[in-house]
C-alpha positions in Angstrom: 25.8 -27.4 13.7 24.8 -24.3 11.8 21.6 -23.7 9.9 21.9 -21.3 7.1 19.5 -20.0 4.1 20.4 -21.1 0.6 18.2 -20.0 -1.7 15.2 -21.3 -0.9 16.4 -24.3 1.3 18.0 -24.8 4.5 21.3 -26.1 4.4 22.9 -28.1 7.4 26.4 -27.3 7.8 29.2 -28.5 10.4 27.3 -31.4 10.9 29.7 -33.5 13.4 28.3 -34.5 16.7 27.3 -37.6 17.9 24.0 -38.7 16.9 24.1 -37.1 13.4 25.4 -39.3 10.8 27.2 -37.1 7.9 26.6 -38.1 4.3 23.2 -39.7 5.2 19.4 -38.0 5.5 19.7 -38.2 9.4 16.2 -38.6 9.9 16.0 -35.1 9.6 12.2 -33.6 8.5 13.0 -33.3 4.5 16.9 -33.7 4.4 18.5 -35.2 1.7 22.1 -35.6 1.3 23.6 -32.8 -1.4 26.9 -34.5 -2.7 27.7 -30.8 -4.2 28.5 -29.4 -0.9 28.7 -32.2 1.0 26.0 -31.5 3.8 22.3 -31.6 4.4 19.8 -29.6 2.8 16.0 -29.3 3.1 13.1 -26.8 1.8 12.8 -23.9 3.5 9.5 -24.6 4.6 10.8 -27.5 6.8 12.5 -24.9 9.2 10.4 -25.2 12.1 10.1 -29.2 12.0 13.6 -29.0 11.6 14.2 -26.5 14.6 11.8 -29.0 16.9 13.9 -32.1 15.9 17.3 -30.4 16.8 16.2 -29.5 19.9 14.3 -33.2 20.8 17.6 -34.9 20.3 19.3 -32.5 22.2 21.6 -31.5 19.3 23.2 -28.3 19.7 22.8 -25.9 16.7 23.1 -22.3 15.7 20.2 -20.7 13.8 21.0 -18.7 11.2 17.9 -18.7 8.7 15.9 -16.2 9.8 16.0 -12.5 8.5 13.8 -10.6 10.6 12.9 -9.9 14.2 9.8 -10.2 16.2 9.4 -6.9 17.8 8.7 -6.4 21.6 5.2 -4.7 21.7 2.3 -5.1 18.7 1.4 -1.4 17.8 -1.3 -2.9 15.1 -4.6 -1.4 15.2 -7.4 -3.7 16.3 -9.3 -5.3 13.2 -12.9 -5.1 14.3 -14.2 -8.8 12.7 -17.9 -9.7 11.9 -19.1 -13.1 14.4 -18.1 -15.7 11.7 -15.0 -13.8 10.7 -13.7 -14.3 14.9 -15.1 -17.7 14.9 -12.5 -18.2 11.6 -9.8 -16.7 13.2 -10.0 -18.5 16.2 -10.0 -21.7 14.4 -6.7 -20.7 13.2 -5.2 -19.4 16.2 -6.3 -22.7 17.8 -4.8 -24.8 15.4 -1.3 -23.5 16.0 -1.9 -20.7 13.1 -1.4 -22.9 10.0 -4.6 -24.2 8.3 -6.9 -23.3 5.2 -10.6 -21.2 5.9 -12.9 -22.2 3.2 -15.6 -19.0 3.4 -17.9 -18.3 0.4 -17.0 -15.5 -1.8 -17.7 -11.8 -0.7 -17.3 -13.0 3.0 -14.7 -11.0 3.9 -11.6 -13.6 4.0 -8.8 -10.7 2.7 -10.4 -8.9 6.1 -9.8 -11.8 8.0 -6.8 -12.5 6.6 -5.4 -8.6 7.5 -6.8 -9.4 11.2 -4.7 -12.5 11.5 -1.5 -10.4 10.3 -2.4 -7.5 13.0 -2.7 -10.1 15.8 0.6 -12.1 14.7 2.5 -9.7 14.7 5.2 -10.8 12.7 6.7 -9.8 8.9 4.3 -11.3 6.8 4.1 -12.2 3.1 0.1 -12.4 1.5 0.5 -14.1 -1.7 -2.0 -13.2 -4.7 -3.0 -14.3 -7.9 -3.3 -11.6 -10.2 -2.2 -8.1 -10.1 -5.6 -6.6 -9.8 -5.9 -8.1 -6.3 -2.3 -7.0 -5.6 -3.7 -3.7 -5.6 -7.0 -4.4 -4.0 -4.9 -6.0 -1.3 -2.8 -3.6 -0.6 -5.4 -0.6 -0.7 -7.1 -2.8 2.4 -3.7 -2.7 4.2 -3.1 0.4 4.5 -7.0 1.3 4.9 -7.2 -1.2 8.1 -3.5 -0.8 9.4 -2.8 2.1 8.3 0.9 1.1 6.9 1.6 1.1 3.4 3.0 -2.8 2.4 5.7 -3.9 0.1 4.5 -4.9 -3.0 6.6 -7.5 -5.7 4.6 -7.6 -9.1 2.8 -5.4 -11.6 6.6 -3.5 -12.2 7.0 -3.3 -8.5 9.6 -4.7 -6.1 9.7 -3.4 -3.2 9.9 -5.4 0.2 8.8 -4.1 3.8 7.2 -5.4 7.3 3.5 -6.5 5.3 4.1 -7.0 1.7 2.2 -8.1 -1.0 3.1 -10.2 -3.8 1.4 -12.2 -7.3 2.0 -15.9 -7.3 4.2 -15.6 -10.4 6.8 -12.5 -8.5 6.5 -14.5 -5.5 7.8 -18.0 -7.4 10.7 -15.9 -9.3 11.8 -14.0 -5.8 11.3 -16.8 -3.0 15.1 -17.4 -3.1 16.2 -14.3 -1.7 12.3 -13.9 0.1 11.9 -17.1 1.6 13.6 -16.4 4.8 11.7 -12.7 6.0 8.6 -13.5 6.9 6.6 -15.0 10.0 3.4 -15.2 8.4 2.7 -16.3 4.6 -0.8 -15.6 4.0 -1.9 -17.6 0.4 -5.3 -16.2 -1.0 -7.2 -18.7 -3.5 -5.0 -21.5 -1.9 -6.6 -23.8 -4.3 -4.5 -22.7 -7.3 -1.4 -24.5 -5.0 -1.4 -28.2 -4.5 -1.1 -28.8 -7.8 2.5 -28.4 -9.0 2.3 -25.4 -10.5 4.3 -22.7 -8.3 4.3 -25.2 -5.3 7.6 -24.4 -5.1 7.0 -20.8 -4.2 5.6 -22.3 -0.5 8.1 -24.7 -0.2 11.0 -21.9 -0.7 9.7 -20.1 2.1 10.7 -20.7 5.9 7.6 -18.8 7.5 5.8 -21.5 10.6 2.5 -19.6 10.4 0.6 -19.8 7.7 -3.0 -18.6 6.8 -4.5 -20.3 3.3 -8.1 -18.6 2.1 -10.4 -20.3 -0.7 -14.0 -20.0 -1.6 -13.6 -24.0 -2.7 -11.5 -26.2 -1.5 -9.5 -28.8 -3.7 -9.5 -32.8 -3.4 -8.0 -35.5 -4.1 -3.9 -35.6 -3.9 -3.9 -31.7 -4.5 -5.5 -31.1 -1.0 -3.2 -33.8 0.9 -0.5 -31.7 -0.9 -1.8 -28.3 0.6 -2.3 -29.8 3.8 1.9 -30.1 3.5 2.3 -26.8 2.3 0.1 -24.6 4.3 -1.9 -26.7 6.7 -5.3 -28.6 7.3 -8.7 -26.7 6.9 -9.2 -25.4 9.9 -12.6 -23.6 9.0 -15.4 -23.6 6.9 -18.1 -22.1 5.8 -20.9 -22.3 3.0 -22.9 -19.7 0.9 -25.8 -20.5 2.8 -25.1 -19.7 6.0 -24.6 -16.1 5.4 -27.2 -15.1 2.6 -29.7 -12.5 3.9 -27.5 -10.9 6.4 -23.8 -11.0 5.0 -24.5 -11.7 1.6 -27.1 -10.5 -1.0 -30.1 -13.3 -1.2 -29.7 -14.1 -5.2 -31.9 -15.8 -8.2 -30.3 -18.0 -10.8 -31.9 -18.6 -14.1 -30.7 -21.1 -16.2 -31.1 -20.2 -20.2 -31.2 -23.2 -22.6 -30.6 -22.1 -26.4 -30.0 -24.3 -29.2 -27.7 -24.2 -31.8 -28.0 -23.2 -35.6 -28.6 -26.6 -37.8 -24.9 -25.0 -39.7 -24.0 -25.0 -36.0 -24.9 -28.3 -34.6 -24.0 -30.1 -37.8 -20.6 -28.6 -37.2 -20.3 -29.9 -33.1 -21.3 -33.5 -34.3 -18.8 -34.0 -36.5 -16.2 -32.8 -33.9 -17.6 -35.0 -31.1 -17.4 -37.8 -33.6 -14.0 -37.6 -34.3 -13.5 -36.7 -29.9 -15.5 -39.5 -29.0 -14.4 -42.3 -31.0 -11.2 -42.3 -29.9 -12.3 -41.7 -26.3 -14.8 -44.6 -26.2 -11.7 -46.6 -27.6 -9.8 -45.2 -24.8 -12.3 -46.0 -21.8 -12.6 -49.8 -22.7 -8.5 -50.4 -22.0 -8.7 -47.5 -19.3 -11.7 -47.7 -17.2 -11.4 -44.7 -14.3 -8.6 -42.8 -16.1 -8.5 -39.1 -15.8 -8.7 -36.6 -18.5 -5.0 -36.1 -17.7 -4.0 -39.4 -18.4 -6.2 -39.5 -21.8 -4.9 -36.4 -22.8 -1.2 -37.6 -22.2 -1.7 -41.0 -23.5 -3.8 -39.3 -26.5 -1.2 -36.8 -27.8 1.5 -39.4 -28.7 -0.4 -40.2 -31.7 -1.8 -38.4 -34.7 -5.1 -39.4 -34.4 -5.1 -38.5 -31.0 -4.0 -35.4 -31.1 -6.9 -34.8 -34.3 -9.7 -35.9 -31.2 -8.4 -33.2 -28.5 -8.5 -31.1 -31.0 -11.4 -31.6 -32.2 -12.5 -31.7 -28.6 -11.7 -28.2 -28.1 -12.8 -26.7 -30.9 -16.7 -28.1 -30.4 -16.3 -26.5 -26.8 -15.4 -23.4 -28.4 -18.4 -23.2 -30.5 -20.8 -23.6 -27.8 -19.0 -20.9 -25.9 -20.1 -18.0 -28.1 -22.3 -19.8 -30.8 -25.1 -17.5 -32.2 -27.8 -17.9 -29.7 -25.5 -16.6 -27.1 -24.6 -13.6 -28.9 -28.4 -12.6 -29.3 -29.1 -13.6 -25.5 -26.3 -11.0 -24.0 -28.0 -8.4 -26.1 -31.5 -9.3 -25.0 -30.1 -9.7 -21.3 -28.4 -6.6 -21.8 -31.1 -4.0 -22.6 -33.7 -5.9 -20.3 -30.9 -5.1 -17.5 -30.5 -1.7 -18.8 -29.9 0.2 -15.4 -28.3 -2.3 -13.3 -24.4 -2.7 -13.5 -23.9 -6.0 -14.7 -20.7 -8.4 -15.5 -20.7 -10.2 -17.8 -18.4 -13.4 -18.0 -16.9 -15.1 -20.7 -14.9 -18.4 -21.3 -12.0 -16.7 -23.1 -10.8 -12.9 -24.0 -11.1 -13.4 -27.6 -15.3 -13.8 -26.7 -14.9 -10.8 -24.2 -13.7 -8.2 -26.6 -16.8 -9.5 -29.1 -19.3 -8.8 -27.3 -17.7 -5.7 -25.6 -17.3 -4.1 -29.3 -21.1 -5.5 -30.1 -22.6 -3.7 -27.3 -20.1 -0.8 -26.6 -19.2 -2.1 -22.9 -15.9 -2.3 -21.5 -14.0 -5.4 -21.6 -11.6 -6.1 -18.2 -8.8 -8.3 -19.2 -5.3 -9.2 -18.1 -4.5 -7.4 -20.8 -5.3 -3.6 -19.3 -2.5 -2.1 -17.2 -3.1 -0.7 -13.5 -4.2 2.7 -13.6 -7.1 1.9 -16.3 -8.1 -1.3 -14.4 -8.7 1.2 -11.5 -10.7 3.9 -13.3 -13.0 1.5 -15.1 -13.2 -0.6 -11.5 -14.1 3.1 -10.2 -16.5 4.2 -12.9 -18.8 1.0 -12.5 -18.8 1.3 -8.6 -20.0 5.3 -9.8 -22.5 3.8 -12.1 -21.1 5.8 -14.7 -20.4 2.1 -16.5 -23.2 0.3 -15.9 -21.4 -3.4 -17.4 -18.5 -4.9 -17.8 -17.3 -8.2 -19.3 -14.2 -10.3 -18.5 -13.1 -13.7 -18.9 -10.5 -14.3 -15.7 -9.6 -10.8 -14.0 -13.2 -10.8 -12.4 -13.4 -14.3 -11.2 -11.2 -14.2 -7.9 -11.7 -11.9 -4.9 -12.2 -8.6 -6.8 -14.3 -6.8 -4.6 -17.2 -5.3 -7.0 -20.2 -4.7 -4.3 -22.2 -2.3 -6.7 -22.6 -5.5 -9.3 -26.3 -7.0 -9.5 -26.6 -9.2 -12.6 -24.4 -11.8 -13.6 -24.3 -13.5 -16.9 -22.0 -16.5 -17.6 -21.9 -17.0 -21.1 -19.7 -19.7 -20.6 -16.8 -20.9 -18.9 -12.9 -22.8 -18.8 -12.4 -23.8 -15.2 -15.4 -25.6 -13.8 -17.7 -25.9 -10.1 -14.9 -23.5 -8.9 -14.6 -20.8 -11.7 -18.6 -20.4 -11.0 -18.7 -20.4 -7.4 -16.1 -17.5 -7.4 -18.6 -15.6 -10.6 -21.0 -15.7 -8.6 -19.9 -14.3 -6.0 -19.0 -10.9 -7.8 -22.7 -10.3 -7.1 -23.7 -11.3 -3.5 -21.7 -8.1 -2.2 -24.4 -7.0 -0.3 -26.4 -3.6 -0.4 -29.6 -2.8 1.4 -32.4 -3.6 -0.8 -30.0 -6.1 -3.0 -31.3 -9.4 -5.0 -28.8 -10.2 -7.5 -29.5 -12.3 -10.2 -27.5 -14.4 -12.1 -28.2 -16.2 -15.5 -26.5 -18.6 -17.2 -26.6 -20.1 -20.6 -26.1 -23.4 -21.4 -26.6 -24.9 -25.3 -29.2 -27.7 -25.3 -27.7 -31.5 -26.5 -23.8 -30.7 -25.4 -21.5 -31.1 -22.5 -22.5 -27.6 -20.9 -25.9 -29.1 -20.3 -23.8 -31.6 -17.5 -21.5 -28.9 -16.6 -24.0 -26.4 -15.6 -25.7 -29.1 -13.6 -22.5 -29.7 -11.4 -21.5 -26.0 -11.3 -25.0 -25.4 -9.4 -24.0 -28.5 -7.2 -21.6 -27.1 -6.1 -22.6 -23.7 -5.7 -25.5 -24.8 -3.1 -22.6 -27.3 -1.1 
């Protein structure tokens, strides 16, 4: 029997011994009969299941999948590791290196990830989200190992030994990928359990893998990263490291009302929201908001109440009383570099042309992400305001205010804002604000994004 990498997948071929029925699944981990070809095939990521099983039934097989080599010796420099960082590490180690840490923003986990690659010592693959972590990523690579990675996104392709890649270039290359690395490393492993660019773990054949979040997800999303890059393995929560790893922080929680044009305007929206969802709830008690909106968009009137849904959440994302707030909050916080976060870029570039601050979007290219990144460390641009780019890992340890005007994506969008600001600094508070409109749904939101910020 010979195993061989087909984009993506791992295809059984010469399957004629005893034991091994051809045309059938064979009880093999993930094989499913391909009628095209006429032999077995699996995802990649089934490889070393796959491998075990061969070898339990005593089946005699040539491996052909892999495209690197582990080398003799490990010439990786030592990555020193703070006590909670080891302890992390060894978790992983211990749990035959596949598993998720769950650390709190501004811990270090792209540090602990870079240690885990160093002590493998194999090719490995570190999968980001955004290109503004592809370079802060790789900048940490070559600053702790002194080698300068591979990098696939932002205009580059270009693979080597430790190489770096978005999500989206690492979905649209995994079939000529999948099969040279060891180690796939997945930072803000929560955006993968989902669906959406699954397939990018499953196309890939590496046994170790390494899976970093600042929240967890539940539900069928976390069995289904359990499958694709292991079982948490390690966590830790904000808590535990305030004062002497992170900056010990303030949170003050605005409430501002609406205009009467304004609130007027978010009534008659709900109205038209909430009738059809009270309709909904008495024929589908427990439903998700997946299922309302799915069951909701085959009709007209439907489709008028997510509308209208959205476009009362829109209001109270930038409704007047905001506007004059982040002015206010702005000149009290006049020599402190502050970020200021947004629900959407449209709201970003508003107030960044009201108050003559720069707006960080995915809509600036590399080289002025990293001078405006580099001014504000400086303090030669004391704010900035974003809607996305800054949520996730950016490393911005110079930041000491926060203000979340509003936000799109929930308990885990705010632990990840908030931690922009704990970098700590000797001497450091932060403080973050947020603002929340009196008499609408942010008032219930903002009480479970603190919930979860102290779990």
């Amino acid at each position: 029997m010979r195993l061989v990498f087909d984009r993506g997948t791992i295809v059984l071929l010469d399957v004629n011994q005893p034991g091994v029925r051809p045309g059938e699944a064979a009880d093999f981990p993930g094989a499913l009969w391909d009628p095209r070809i006429a032999a077995l095939r699996c995802p990649a990521r089934f490889h070393p299941a796959l491998v075990a099983e061969l070898r339990r039934r005593g089946v005699r097989f040539a491996d052909e999948v892999s495209g690197w080599e582990p080398p003799l010796t490990n010439s990786a420099p030592a990555v020193s590791l703070r006590p909670y960082q080891e302890a992390a590490l060894a978790a992983w180690e211990l749990s035959g290196r596949r598993g998720v840490a769950v650390m709190p923003t501004g811990s270090g986990k792209t540090h602990l990830a870079i240690a885990a690659v160093a002590r493998a010592n194999v090719p490995a693959l570190c999968l980001v989200p955004t290109r503004v972590l592809l370079d802060q990523w790789a900048r940490a690579i070559e600053e702790l190992l002194g080698v300068v990675p591979g990098r696939f996104g932002d205009g580059e392709h270009r693979v080597d030994r430790i190489t770096v890649a978005t999500f989206e270039s690492a979905w649209r290359q995994m079939h000529r990928l999948g099969n040279a690395f060891g180690l796939l490393v997945v930072d803000e492993a929560h955006h993968f359990g989902a669906g959406l660019r699954d397939e990018a773990l499953d196309m890939c054949t590496a046994p170790l893998r390494l899976g970093l979040t600042a929240t967890k997800p539940r539900g069928p999303a976390a069995l289904r990263l359990d499958e694709l890059v292991g079982p948490t393995v390690y966590e830790l929560c904000v808590d535990e490291l305030i004062g002497e790893f992170l900056a010990p922080f303030d949170t003050i929680v605005l409430h501002l009302d609406l205009t009467a044009a304004e609130r007027d305007e978010y009534e008659a929206l709900m109205a038209v929201f909430r009738d059809v969802m009270h309709r909904f709830r008495r024929f589908h008690p427990g439903a998700t908001w997946d299922e309302f909106a799915t069951i909701a968009g085959r009709t007209d009137e439907g489709r008028r109440a997510i509308a209208a849904f959205h476009r009362a959440r829109k209001l109270t994302a930038f409704p007047s009383a905001k506007r004059s707030m982040v002015g206010a909050l702005l000149d009290r916080h006049r020599a402190a570099r502050t970020i200021v976060f947004t629900a959407d870029n449209p709201t970003a570039y508003a107030i960044g042309r009201e108050h003559l601050i720069m707006p960080l979007t995915c809509d600036i290219g590399r080289k002025e992400r990293e001078r405006v990144l580099s001014l504000f460390k400086e303090g030669k641009l004391r704010a900035l305001v974003s809607a996305q780019v800054l949520n996730e890992g950016l490393d911005v340890p110079d930041a000491e205010v926060g203000i979340v005007v509003a936000g799109s994506k929930g308990e885990r969008e705010h632990v990840q804002r908030v931690g922009r600001v704990l970098r700590p600094r000797p001497g450091k508070r932060a403080l973050v604000y947020e603002l929340v409109v009196r008499s609408t749904g942010e008032v219930n939101v903002a009480r479970r994004r603190r919930g979860a910020l102290a779990a």
